[in-house]
LUMMI-625908 format. One record per atom (N, C-alpha, C): residue in one letter; residue number from 1; x, y, z. Coordinates in steps of 0.001 Angstrom, whole numbers, always signed. Layout:
N
+-------+-------+---------+---------+---------+
| guvex | mimar |      xx |      yy |      zz |
+-------+-------+---------+---------+---------+
|     A |   NUM |       X |       Y |       Z |
...
+-------+-------+---------+---------+---------+
# end
This chain:
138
+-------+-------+---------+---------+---------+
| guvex | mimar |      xx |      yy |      zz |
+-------+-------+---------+---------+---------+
|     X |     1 |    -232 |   -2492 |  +25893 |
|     X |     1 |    -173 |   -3788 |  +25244 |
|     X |     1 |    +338 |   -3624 |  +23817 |
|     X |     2 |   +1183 |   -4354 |  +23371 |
|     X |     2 |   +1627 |   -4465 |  +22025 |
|     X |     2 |   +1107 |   -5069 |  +20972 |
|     X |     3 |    +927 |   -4353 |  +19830 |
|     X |     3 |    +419 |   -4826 |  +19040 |
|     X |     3 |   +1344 |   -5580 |  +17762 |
|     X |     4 |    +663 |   -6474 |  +17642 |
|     X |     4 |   +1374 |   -7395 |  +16539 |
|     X |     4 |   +1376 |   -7055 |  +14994 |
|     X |     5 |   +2478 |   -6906 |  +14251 |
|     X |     5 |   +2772 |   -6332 |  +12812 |
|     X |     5 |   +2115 |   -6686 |  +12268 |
|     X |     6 |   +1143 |   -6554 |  +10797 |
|     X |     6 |    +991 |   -6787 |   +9725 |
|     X |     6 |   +1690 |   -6947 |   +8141 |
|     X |     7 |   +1709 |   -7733 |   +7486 |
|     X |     7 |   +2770 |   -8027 |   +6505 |
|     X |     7 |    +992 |   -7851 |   +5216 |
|     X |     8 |   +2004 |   -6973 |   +4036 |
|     X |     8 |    +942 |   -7324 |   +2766 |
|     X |     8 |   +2066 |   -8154 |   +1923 |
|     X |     9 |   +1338 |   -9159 |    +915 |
|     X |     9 |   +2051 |   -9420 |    -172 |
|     X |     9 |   +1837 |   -9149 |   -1607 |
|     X |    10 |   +2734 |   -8693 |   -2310 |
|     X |    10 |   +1844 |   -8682 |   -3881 |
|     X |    10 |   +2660 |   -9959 |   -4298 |
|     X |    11 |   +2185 |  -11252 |   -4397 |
|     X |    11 |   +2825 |  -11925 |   -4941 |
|     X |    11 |   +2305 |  -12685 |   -6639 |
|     X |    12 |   +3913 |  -12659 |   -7046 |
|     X |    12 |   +4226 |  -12836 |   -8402 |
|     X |    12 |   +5235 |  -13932 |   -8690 |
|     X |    13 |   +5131 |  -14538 |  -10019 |
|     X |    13 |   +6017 |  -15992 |  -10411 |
|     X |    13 |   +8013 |  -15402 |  -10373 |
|     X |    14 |   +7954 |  -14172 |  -10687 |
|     X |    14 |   +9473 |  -13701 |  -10606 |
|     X |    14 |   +9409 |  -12825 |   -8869 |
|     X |    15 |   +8923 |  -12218 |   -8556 |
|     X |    15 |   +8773 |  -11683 |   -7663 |
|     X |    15 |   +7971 |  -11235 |   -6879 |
|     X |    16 |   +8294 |  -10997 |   -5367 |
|     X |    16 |   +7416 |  -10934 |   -4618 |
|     X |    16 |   +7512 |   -9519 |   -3898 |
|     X |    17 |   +6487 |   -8468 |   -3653 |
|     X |    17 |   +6701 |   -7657 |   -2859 |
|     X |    17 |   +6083 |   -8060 |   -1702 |
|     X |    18 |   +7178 |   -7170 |    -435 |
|     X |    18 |   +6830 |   -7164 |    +818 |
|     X |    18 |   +6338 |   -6133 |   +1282 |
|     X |    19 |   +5503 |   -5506 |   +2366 |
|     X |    19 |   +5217 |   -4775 |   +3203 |
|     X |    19 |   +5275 |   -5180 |   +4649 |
|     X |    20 |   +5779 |   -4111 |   +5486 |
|     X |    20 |   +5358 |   -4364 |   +7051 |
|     X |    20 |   +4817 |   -2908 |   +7439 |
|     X |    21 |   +3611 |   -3531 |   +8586 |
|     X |    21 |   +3137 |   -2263 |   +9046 |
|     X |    21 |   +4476 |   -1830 |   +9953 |
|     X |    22 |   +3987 |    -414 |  +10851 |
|     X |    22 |   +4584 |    +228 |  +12227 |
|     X |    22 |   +4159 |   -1264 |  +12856 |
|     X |    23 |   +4477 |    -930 |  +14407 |
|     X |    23 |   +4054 |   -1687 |  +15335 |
|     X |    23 |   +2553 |   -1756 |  +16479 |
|     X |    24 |   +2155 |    +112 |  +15436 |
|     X |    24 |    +814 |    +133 |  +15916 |
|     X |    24 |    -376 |    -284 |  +14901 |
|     X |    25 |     -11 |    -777 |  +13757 |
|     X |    25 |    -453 |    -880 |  +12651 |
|     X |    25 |   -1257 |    +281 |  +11897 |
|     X |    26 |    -863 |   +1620 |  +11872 |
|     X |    26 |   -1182 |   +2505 |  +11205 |
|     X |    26 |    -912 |   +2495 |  +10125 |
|     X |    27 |    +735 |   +2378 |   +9833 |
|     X |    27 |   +1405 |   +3102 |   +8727 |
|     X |    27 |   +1659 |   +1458 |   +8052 |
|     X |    28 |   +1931 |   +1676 |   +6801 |
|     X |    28 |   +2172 |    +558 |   +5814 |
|     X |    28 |   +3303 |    +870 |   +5095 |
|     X |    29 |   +4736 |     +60 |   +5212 |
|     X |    29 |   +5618 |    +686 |   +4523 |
|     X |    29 |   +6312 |    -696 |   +3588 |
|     X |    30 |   +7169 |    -127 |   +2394 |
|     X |    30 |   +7616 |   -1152 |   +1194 |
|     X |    30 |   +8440 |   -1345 |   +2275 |
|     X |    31 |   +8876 |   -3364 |   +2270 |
|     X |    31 |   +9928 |   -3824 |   +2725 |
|     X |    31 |  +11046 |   -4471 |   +1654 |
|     X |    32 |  +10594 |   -5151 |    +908 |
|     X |    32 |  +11485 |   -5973 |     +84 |
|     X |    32 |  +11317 |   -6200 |   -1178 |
|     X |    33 |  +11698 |   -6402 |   -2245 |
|     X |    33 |  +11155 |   -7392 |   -3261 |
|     X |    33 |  +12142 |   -8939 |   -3132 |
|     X |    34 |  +11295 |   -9905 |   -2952 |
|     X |    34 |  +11957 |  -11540 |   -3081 |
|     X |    34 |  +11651 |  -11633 |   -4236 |
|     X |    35 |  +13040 |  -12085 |   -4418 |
|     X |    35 |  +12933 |  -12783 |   -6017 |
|     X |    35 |  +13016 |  -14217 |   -5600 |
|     X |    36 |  +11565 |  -14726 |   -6693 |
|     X |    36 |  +10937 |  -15684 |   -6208 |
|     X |    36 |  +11987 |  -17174 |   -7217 |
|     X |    37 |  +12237 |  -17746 |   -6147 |
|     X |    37 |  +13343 |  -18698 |   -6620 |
|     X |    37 |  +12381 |  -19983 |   -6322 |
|     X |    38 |  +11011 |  -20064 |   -6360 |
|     X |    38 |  +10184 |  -21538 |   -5984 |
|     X |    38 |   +9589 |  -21250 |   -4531 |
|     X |    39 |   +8469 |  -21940 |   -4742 |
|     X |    39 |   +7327 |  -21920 |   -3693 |
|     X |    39 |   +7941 |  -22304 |   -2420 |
|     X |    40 |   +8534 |  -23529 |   -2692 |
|     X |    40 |   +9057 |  -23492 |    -856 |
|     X |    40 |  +10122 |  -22660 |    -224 |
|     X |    41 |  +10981 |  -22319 |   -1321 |
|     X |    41 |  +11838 |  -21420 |    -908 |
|     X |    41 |  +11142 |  -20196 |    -305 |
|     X |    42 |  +10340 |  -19300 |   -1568 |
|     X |    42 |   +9486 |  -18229 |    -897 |
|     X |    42 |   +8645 |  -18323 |    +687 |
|     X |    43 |   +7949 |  -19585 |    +658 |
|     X |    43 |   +7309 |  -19925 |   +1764 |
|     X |    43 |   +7901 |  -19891 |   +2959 |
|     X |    44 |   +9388 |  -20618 |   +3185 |
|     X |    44 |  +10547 |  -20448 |   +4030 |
|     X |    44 |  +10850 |  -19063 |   +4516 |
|     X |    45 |  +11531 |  -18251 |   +3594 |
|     X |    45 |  +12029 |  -16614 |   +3491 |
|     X |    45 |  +10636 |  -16102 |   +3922 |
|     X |    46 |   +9486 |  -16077 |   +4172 |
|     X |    46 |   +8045 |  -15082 |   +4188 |
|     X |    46 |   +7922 |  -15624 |   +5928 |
|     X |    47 |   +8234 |  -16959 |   +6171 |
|     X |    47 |   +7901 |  -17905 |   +7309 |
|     X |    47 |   +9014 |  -17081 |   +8321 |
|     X |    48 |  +10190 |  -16966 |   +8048 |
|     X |    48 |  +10773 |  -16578 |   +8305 |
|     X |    48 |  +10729 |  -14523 |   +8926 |
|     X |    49 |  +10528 |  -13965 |   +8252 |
|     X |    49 |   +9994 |  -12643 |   +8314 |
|     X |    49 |   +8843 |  -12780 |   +9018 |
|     X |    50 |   +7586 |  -13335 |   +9145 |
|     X |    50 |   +6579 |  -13438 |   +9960 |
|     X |    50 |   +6954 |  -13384 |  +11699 |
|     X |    51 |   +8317 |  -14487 |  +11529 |
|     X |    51 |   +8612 |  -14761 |  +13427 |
|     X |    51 |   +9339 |  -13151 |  +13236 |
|     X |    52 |  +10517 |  -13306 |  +12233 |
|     X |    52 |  +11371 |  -11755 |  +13035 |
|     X |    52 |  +10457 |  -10661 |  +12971 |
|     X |    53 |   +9763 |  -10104 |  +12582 |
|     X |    53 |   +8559 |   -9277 |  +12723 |
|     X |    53 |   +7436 |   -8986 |  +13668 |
|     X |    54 |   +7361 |  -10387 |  +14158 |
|     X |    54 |   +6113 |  -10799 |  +15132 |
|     X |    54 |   +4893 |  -10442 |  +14611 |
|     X |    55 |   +4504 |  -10672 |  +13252 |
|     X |    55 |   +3810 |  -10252 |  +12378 |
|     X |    55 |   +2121 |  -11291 |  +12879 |
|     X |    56 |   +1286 |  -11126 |  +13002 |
|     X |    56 |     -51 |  -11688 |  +13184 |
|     X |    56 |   -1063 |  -12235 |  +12144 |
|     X |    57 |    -890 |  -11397 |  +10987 |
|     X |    57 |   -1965 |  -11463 |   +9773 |
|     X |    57 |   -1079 |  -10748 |   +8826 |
|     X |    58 |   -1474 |  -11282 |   +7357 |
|     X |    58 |    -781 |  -10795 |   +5748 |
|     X |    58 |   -2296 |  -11049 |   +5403 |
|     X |    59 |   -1978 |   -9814 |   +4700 |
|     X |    59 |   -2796 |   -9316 |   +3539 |
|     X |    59 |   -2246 |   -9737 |   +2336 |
|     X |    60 |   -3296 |  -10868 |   +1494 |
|     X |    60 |   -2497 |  -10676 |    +348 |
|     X |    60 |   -3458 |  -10448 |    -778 |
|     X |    61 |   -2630 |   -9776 |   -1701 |
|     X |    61 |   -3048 |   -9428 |   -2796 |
|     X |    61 |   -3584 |  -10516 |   -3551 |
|     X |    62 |   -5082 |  -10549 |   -4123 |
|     X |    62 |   -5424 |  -11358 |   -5350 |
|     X |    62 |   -6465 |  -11098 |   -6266 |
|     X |    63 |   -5442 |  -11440 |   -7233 |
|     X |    63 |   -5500 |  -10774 |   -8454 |
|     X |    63 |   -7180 |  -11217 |   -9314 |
|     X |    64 |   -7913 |  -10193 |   -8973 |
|     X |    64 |   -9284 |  -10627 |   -9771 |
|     X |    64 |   -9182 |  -10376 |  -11229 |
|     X |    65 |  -10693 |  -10635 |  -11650 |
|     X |    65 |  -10638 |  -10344 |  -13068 |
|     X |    65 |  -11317 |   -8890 |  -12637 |
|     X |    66 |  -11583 |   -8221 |  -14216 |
|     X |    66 |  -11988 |   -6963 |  -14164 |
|     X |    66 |  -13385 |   -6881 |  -13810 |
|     X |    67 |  -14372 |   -7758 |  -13778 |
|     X |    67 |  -15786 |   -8457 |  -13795 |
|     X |    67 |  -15538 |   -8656 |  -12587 |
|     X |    68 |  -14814 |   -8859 |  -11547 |
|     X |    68 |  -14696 |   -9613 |   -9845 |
|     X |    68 |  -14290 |  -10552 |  -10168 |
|     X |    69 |  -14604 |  -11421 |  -11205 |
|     X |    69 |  -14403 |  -13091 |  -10810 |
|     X |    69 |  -13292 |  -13529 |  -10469 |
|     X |    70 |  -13001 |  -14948 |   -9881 |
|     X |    70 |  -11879 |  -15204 |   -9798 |
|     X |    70 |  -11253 |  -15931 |  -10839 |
|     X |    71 |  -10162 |  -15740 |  -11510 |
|     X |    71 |   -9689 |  -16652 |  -12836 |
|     X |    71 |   -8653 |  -17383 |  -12111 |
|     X |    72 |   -7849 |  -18049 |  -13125 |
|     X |    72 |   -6496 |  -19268 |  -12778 |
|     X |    72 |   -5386 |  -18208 |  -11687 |
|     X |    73 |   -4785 |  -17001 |  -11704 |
|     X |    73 |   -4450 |  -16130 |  -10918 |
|     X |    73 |   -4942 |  -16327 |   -9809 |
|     X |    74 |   -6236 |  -15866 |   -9573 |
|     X |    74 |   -6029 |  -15936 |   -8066 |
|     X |    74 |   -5962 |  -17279 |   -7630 |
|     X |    75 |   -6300 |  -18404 |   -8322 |
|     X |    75 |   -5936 |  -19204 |   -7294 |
|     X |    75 |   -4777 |  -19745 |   -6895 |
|     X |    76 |   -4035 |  -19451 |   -7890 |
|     X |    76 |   -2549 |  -19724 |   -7574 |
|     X |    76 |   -2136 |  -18500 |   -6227 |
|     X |    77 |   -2661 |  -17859 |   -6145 |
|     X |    77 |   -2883 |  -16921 |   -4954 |
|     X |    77 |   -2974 |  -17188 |   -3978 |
|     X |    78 |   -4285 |  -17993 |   -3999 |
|     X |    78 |   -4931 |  -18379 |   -2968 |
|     X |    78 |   -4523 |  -19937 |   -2052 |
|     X |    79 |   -3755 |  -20750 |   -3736 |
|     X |    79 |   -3015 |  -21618 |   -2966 |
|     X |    79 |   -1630 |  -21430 |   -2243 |
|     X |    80 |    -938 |  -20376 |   -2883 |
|     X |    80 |    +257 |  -20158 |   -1518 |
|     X |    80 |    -539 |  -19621 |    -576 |
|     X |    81 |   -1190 |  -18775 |    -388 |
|     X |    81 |   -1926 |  -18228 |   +1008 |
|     X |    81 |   -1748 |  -18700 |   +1578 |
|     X |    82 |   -2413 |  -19973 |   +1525 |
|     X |    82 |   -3266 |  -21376 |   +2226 |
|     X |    82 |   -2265 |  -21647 |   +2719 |
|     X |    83 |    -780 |  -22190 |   +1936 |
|     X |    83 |    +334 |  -22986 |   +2133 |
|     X |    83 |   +1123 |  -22144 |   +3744 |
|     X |    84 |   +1136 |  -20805 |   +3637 |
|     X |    84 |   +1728 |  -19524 |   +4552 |
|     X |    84 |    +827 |  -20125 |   +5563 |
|     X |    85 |    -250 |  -19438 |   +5663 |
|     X |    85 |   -1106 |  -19712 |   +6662 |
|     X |    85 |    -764 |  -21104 |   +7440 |
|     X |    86 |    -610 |  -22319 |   +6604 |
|     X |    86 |    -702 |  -23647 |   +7081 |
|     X |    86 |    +686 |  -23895 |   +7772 |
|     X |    87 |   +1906 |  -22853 |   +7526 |
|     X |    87 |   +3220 |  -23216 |   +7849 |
|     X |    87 |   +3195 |  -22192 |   +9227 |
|     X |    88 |   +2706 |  -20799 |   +8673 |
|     X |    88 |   +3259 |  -20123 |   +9887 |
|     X |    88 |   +2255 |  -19632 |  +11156 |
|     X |    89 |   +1017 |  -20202 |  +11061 |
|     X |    89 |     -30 |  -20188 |  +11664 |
|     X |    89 |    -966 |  -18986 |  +11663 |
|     X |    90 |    -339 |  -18206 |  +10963 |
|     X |    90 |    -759 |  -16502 |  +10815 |
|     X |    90 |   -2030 |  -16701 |  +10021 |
|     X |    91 |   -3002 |  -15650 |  +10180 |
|     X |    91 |   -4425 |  -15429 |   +9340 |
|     X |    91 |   -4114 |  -14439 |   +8189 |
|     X |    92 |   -4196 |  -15257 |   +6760 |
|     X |    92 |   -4076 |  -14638 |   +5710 |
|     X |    92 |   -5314 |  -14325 |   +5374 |
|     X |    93 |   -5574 |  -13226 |   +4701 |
|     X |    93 |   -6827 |  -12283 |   +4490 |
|     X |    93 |   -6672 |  -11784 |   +2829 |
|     X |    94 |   -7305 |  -12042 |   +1867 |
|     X |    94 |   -7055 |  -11424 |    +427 |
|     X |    94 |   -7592 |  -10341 |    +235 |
|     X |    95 |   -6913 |   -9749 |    -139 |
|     X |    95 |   -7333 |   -7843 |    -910 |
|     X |    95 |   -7391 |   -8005 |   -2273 |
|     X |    96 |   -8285 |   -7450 |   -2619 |
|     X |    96 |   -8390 |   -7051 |   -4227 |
|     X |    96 |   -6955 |   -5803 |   -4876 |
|     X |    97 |   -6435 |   -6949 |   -5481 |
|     X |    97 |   -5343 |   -6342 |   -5878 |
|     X |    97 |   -5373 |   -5705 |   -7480 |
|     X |    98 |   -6748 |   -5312 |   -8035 |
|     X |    98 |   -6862 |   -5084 |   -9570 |
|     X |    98 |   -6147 |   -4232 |   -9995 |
|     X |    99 |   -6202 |   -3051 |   -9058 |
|     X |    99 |   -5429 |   -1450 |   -9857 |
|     X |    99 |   -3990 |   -1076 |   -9053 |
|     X |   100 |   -3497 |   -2144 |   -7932 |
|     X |   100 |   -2540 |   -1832 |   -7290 |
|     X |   100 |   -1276 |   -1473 |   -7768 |
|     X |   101 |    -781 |   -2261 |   -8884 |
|     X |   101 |    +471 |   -2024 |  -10728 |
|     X |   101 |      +7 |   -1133 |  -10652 |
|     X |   102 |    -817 |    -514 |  -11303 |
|     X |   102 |   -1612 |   +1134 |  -11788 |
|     X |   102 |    -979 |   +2375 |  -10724 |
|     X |   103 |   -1725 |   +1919 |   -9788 |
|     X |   103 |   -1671 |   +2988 |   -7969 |
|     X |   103 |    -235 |   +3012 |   -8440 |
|     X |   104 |   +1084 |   +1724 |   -8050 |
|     X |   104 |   +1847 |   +2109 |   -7810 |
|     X |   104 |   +3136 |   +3092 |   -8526 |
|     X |   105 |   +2586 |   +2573 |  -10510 |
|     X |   105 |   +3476 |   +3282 |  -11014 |
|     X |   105 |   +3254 |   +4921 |  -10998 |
|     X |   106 |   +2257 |   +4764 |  -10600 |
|     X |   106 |   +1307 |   +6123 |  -10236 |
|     X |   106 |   +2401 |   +7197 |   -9513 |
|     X |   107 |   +2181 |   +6602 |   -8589 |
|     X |   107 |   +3237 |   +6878 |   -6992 |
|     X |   107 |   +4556 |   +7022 |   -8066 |
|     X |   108 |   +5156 |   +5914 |   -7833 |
|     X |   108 |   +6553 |   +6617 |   -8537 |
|     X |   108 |   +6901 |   +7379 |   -9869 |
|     X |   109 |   +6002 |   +7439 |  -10590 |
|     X |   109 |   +6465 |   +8437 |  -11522 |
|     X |   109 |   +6038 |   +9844 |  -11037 |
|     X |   110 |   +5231 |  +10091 |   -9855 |
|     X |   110 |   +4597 |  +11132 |   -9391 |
|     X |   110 |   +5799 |  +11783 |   -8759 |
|     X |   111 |   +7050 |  +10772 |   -8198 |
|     X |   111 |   +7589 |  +11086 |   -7298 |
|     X |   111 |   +9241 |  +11269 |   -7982 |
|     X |   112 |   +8724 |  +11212 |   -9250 |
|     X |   112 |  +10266 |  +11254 |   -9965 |
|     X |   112 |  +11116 |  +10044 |  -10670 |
|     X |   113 |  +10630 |   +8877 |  -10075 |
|     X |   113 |  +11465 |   +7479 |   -9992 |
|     X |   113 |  +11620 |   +7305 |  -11268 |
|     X |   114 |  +12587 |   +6917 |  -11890 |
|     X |   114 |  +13304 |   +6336 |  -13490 |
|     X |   114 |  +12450 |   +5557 |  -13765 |
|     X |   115 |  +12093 |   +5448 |  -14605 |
|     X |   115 |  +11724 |   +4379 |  -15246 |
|     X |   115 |  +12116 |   +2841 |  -15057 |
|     X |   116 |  +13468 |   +2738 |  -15236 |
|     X |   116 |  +14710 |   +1813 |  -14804 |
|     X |   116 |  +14413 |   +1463 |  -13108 |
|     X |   117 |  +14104 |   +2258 |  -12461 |
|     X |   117 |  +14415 |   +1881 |  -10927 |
|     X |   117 |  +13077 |   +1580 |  -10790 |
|     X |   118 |  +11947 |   +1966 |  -11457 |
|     X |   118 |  +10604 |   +1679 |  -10792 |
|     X |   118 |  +10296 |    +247 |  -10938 |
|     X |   119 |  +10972 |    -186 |  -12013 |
|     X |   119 |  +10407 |   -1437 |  -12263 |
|     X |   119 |  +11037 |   -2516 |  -11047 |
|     X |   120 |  +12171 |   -2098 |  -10196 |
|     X |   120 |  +12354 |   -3003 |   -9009 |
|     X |   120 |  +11826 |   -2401 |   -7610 |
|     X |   121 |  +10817 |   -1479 |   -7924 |
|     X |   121 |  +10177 |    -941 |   -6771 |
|     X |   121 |   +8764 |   -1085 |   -6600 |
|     X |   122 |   +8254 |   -1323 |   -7782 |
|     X |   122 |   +6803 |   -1242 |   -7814 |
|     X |   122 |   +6191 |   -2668 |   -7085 |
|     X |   123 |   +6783 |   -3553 |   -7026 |
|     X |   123 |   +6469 |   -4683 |   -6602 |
|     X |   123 |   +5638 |   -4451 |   -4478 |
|     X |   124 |   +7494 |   -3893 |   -4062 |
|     X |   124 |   +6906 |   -3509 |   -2267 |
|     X |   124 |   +5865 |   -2413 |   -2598 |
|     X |   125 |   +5814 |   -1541 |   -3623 |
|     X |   125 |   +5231 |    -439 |   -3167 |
|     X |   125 |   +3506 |   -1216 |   -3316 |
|     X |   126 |   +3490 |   -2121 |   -4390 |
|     X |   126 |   +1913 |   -2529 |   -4755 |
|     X |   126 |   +2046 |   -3463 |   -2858 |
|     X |   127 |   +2959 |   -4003 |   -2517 |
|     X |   127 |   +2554 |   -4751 |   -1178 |
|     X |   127 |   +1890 |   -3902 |    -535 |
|     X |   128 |   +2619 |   -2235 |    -245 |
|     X |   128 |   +2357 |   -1409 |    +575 |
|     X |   128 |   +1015 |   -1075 |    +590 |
|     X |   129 |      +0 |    -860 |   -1076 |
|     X |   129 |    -966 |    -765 |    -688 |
|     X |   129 |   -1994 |   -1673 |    -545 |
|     X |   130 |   -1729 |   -2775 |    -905 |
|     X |   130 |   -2944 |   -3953 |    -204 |
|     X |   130 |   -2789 |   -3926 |   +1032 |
|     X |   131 |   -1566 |   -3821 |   +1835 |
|     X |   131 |   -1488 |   -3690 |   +3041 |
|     X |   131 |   -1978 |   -2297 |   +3759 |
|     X |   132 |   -2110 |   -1500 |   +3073 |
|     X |   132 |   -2709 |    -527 |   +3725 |
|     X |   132 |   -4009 |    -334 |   +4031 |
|     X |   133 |   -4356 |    -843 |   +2883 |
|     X |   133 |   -5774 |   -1064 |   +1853 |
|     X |   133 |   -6611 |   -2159 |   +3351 |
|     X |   134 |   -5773 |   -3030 |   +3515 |
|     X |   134 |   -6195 |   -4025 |   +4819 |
|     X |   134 |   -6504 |   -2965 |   +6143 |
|     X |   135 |   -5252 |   -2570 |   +6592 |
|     X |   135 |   -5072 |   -1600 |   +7948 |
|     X |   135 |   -6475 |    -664 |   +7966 |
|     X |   136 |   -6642 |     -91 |   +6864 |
|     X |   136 |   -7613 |    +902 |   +6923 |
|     X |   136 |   -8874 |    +614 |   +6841 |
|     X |   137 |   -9592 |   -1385 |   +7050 |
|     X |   137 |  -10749 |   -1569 |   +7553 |
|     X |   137 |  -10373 |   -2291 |   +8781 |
|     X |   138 |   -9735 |   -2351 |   +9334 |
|     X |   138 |   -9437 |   -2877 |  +10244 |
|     X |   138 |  -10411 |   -2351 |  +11350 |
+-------+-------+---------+---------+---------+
# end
């Protein structure tokens, strides 16, 4: 029986990172950064990737305070969620996205990446780990 993809998002007012799992949902890998041109547009382009994917559930990143709480961030979070969920029928799930920026510049300067290039990478790579971050209580 086949199992259905998982998508993480780190989403942001300029941009959005993507993740998609494998197809067994083990592995979590960077897919994209969308540059975010407006909510319905994004909503469309994500709606879109959900069917070609056959994706089931997104993880998305939201952004707490350092205390847990939730501030004005996440809910702007939490209201595209809602909006995804309500368009593409998929179960959105939020991850604590506090140190994921951190993790990721982590990763690429670990791994060599410019300075210059990280800053259009760090976006999928922070998707990659809320999305992983998901897979691995699954």
């Amino acid at each position: 029986m086949q199992k259905h993809r998982k998508m993480g998002i780190d989403y942001g007012d300029r941009r959005i990172g993507i993740a998609l799992s494998d197809a067994l949902c083990i592995i979590s890998s960077p897919y994209e950064v969308y540059q975010n041109r407006g909510q319905e547009d994004a909503l469309a382009h994500i709606d879109k990737l959900i069917k070609d994917f056959d994706v089931d559930a997104v993880a998305m990143g939201l952004p707490l305070n350092m205390d847990g709480t939730e501030g004005e961030r996440a809910k702007i979070h939490r209201e595209f969620g809602e909006k995804l969920a309500g368009l593409s029928g998929v179960k959105v799930v939020y991850i604590d996205e506090r140190l994921t920026s951190a993790e990721a510049e982590e990763i690429l300067i670990s791994s060599g990446v410019r300075r210059e290039k990280r800053k259009e990478l760090i976006d999928k790579i922070s998707a990659q780990i809320i999305l992983q971050s998901y897979m691995n209580n699954l």
